[in-house]
VEXZATI-147899 format. One record per residue (C-alpha): y negated, x, z. Coordinates in steps of 0.25 Angstrom, whole numbers. Layout:
! VEXZATI-147899
+-------+-------+-------+
!    py !    px !    pz !
+-------+-------+-------+
!     Y !     X !     Z !
...
+-------+-------+-------+
This chain:
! VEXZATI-147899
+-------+-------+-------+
!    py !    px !    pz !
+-------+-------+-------+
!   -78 !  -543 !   991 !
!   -89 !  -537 !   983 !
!   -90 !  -539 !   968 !
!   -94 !  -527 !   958 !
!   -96 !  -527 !   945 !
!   -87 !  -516 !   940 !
!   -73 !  -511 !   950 !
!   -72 !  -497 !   943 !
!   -58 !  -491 !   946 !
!   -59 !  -477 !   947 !
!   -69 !  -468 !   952 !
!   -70 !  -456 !   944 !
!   -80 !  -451 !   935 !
!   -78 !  -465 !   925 !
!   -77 !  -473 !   935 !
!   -90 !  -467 !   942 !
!   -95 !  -468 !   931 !
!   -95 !  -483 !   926 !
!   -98 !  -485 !   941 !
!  -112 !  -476 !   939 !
!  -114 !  -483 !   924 !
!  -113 !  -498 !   931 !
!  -121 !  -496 !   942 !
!  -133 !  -490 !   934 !
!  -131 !  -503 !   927 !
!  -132 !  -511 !   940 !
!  -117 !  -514 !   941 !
!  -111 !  -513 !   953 !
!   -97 !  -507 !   952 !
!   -87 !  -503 !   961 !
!   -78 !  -489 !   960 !
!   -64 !  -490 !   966 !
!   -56 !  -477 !   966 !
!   -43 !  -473 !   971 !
!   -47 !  -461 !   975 !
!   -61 !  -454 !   977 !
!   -70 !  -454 !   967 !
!   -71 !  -443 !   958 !
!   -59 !  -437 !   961 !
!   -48 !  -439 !   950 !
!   -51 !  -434 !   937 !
!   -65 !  -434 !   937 !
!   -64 !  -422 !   948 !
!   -54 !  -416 !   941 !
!   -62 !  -414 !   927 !
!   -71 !  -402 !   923 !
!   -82 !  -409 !   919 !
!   -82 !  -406 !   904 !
!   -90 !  -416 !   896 !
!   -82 !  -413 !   884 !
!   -91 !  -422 !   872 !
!   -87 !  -412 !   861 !
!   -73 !  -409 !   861 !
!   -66 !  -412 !   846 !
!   -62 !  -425 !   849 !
!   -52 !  -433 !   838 !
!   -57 !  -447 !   845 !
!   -70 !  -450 !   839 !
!   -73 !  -460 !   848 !
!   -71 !  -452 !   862 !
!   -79 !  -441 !   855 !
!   -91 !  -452 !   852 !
!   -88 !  -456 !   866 !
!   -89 !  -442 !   874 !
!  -103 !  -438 !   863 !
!  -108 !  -451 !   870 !
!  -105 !  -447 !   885 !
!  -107 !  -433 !   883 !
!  -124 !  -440 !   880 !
!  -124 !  -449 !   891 !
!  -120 !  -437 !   902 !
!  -134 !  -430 !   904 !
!  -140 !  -443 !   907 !
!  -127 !  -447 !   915 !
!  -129 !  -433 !   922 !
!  -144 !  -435 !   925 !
!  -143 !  -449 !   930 !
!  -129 !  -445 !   941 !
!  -137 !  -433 !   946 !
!  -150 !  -440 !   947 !
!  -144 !  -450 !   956 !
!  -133 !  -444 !   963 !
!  -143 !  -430 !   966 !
!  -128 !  -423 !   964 !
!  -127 !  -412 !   953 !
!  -115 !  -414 !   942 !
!  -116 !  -400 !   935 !
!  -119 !  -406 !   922 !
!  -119 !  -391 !   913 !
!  -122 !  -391 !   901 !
!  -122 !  -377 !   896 !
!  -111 !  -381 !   887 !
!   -96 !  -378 !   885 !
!   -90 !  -366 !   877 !
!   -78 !  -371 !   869 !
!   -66 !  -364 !   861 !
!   -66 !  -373 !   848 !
!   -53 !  -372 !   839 !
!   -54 !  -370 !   823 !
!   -59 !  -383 !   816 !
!   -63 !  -390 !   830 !
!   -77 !  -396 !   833 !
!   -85 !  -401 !   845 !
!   -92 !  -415 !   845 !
!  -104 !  -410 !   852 !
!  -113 !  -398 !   848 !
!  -107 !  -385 !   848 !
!  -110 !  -372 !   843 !
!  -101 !  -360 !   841 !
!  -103 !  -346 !   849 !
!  -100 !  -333 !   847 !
!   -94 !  -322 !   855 !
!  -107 !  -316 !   859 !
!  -113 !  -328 !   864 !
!  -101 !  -333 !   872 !
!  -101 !  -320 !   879 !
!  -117 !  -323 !   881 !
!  -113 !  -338 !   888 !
!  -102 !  -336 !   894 !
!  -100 !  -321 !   898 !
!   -87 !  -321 !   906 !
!   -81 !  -330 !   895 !
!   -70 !  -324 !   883 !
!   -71 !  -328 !   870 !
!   -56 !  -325 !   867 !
!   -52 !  -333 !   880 !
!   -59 !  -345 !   875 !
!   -55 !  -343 !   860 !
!   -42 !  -340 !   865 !
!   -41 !  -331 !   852 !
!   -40 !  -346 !   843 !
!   -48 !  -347 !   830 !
!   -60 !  -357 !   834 !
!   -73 !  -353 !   840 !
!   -81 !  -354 !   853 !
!   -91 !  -365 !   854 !
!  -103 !  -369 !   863 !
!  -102 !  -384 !   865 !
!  -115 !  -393 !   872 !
!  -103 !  -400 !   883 !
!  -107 !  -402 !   898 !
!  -100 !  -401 !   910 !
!  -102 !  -407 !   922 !
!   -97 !  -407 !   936 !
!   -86 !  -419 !   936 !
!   -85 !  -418 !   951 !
!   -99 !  -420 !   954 !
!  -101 !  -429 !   943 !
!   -92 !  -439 !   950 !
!   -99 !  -435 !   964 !
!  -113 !  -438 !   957 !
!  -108 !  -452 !   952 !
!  -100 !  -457 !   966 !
!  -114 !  -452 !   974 !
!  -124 !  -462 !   962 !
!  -114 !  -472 !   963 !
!  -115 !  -471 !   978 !
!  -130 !  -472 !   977 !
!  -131 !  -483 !   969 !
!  -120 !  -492 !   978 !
!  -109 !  -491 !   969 !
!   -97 !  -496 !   976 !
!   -84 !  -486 !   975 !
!   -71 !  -489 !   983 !
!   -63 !  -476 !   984 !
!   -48 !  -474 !   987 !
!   -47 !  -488 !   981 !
!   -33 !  -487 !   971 !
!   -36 !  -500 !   963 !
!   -22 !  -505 !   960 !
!   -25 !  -517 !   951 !
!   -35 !  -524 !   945 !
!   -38 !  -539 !   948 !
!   -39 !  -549 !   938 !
!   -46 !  -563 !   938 !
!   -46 !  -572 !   927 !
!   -41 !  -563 !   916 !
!   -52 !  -552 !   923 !
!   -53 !  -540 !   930 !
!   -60 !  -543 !   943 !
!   -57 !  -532 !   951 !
!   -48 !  -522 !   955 !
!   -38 !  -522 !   969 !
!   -34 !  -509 !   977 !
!   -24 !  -507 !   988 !
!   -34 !  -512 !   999 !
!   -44 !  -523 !   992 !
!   -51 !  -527 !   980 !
!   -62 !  -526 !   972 !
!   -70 !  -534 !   963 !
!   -78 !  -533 !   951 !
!   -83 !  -537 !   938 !
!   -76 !  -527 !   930 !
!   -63 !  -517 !   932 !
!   -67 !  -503 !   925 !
!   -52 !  -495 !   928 !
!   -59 !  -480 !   928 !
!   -47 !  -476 !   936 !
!   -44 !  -465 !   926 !
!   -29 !  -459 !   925 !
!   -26 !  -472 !   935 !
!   -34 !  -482 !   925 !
!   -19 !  -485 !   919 !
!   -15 !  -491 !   930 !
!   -25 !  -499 !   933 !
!   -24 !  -514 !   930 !
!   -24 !  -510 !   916 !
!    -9 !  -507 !   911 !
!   -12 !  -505 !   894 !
!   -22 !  -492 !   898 !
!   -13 !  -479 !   896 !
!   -22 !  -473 !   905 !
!   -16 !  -460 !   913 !
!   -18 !  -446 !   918 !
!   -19 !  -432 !   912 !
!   -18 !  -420 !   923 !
!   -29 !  -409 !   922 !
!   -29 !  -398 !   931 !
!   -40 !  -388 !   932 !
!   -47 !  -379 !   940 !
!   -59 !  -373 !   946 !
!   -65 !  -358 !   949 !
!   -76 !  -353 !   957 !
!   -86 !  -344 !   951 !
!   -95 !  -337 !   962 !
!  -102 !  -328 !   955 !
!  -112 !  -336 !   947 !
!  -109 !  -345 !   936 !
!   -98 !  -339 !   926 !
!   -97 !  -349 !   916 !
!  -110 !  -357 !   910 !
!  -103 !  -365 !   900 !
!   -89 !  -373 !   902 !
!   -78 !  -367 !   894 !
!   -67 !  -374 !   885 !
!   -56 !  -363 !   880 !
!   -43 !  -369 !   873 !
!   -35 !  -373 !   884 !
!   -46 !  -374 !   897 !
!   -59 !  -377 !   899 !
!   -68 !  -370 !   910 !
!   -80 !  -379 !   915 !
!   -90 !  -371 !   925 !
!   -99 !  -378 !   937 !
!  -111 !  -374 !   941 !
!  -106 !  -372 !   955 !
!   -97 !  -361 !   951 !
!   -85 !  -368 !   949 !
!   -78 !  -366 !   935 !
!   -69 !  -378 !   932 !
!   -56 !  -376 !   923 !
!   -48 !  -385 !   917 !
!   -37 !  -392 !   912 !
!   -25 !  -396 !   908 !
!   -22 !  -411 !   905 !
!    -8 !  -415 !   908 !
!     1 !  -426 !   907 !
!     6 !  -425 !   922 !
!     5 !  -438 !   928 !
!    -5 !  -441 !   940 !
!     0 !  -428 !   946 !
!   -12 !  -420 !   949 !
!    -6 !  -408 !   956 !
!   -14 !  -394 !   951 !
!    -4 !  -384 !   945 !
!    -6 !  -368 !   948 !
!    -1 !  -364 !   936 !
!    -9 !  -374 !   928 !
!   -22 !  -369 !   935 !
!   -19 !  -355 !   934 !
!   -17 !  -357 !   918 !
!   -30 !  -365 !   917 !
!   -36 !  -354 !   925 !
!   -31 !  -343 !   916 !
!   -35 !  -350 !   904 !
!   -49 !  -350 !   908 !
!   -50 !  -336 !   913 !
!   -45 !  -332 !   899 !
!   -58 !  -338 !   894 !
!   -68 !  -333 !   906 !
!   -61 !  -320 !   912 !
!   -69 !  -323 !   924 !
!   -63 !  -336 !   929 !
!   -49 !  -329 !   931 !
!   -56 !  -321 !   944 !
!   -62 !  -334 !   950 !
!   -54 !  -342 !   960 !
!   -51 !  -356 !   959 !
!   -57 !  -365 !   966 !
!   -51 !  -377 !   963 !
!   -38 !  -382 !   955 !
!   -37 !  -396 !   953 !
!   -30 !  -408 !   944 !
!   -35 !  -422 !   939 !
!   -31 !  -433 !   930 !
!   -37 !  -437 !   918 !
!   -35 !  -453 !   913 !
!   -28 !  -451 !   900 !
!   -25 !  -463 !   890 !
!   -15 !  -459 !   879 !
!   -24 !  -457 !   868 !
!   -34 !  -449 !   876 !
!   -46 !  -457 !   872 !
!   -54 !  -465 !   885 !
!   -52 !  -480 !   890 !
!   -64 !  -487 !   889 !
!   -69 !  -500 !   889 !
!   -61 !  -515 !   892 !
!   -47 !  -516 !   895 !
!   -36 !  -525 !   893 !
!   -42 !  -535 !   905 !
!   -54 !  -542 !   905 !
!   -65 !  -536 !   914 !
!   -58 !  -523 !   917 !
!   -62 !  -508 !   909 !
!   -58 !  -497 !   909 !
!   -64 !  -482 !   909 !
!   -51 !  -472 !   908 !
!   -45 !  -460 !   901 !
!   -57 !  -452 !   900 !
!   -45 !  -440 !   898 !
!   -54 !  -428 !   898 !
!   -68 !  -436 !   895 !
!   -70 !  -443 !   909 !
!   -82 !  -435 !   913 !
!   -88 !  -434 !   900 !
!   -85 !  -448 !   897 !
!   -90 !  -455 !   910 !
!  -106 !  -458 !   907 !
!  -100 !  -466 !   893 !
!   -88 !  -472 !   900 !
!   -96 !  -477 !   910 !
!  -105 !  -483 !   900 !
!   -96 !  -489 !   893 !
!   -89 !  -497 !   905 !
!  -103 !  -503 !   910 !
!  -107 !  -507 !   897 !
!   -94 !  -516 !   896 !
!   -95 !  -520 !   910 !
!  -109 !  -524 !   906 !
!  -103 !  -532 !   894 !
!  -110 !  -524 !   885 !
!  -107 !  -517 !   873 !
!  -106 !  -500 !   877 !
!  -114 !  -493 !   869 !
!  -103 !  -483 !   867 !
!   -93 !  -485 !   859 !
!   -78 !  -485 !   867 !
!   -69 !  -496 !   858 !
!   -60 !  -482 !   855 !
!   -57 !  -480 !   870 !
!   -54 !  -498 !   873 !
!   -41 !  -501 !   881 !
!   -37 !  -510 !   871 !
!   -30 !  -498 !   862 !
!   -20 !  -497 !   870 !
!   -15 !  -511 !   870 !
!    -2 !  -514 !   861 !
!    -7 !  -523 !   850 !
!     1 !  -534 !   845 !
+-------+-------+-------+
């Protein structure tokens, strides 16, 4: 049986992640996912790098400015190896923003005639939604969520990361007080270290004491044929509307407390479709391409799951909630340095298991 360095459970964009990170560190880890890579939350996100949202949690706020730098380079390096294309934009995001609110990363404020000149086919009363506030240009990206997980599976590929799919770990196997590995219904792996990236499922996994579970998105996505429509992504009150560079206009999404169901709702769809159509008229004549749900990991006070966990050898990377894209290239970071025994560089004490264990 081959030994690894690091068994990563889970294979989305986290768990891709902290794959890519150890192996450029000369690592060798093994992804096992229950699924397909890629294809839980990750695919279902709209690729929103986020950094500048008024955020009450200092700490996640420190932790997203420091992502939000590492992506560029994170881009660069992805793209370089995997010769794929993530659709890193960054025209910037167009964003209502209430009375006495303010963004963490630079913004400035724009006025009616120079939204019409960026965004022709959008409605200042639509975004305004006739609220006391003011419309701002912020410097966020977006990116391509799905090809960012297609550009990470192909480098990871490339550089002869191991990656079991349609592998449900059911328990992890301890050895003297130590993770050593995990098992699955067919066989076991071994390794070093545990990391549970298993997202909305990381609750359940070998590690009782994390409230880890899911929060229901649903969104969906429009077809533009004539040309780009939209430069900039869009962020009204209630939705948020992220174009692609392939003519796909993503628009998303409701969080809900709904379990593990991921059925898609019609009458959900059609109101987040009519939300954004009353911000860009346009969008109410394109056709839908694609409707879709996904699962965001969600703990209870909505801040990530980083670092050690209650039993030796194992970590965890979880919770992300709406930050998982964004918060990948720091994530990842932070999970080799531990599983180098080094101290990380960035500051995650706020975001340790141990806060959700009953102290005595």
């Amino acid at each position: 049986m081959t030994r690894h360095d690091a068994v990563i459970i889970g294979g989305g964009v986290i768990g891709l992640s902290v794959a890519w990170e150890l192996a450029r560190r000369g690592l060798r880890p093994l992804v096992v996912e229950r699924g397909e890579c890629g294809r839980e939350s990750t695919y279902a996100a709209a690729g929103m790098l986020a950094y500048g949202d008024p955020e009450p949690h200092r700490e996640l706020l420190q932790l997203k400015l420091a992502s939000a730098r590492l992506y560029p380079e994170f881009v660069h390096e992805l793209e370089d190896e995997s010769g794929l294309r993530v659709d890193f934009r960054r025209e910037g995001t167009i964003s209502f923003l209430p009375e006495g609110e303010e963004y963490a990363c630079p913004y400035r404020e724009v006025r009616s005639a120079e939204l019409e000149r960026l965004e022709p086919a959008l409605s200042w009363v639509g975004l305004s939604g006739g609220e006391a506030g003011r419309v701002v240009l912020t410097s966020e990206e977006t990116i391509d969520n799905r090809a960012l997980a297609a550009a990470l599976v192909k480098t990871l590929k490339h550089r002869g990361v191991d990656m079991a799919s349609g592998s449900e770990v059911t328990g992890v196997i301890e050895e003297n007080g130590r993770a050593a590995g995990v098992r699955t219904a067919r066989t076991e792996y071994r390794g070093g270290w545990v990391i549970n990236c298993a997202g909305a499922w990381a609750g359940q996994i070998g590690a009782p004491e994390l409230p880890i579970g899911p929060r229901k998105g649903q969104s969906l996505a429009l077809i533009s044929s004539g040309g780009q429509l939209l430069r900039h992504a869009i962020r009204g009150h209630h939705v948020y509307i992220v174009p692609r560079s392939d003519g796909r206009i993503i628009i998303g999404a409701t969080v809900e407390d709904a379990g593990y169901d991921k059925r898609v709702g019609s009458d959900t769809i059609q109101r987040l479709h009519q939300a954004a159509a009353g911000i860009v008229p346009p969008l109410g004549e394109l056709r839908m391409h694609e409707a879709w749900a996904g699962l965001r990991p969600f703990a209870h006070d909505a801040l990530p799951v980083i670092g050690p966990t209650g039993l030796p050898g194992c970590l965890v990377a979880s919770a992300h909630f709406r930050n998982g894209i964004l918060l990948a290239p720091v994530t990842a970071r932070i999970i080799a340095d531990l599983a180098e025994n080094k101290q990380p560089a960035h500051d995650f004490q706020a975001f340790l298991s141990a806060r959700f264990r009953k102290t005595n």
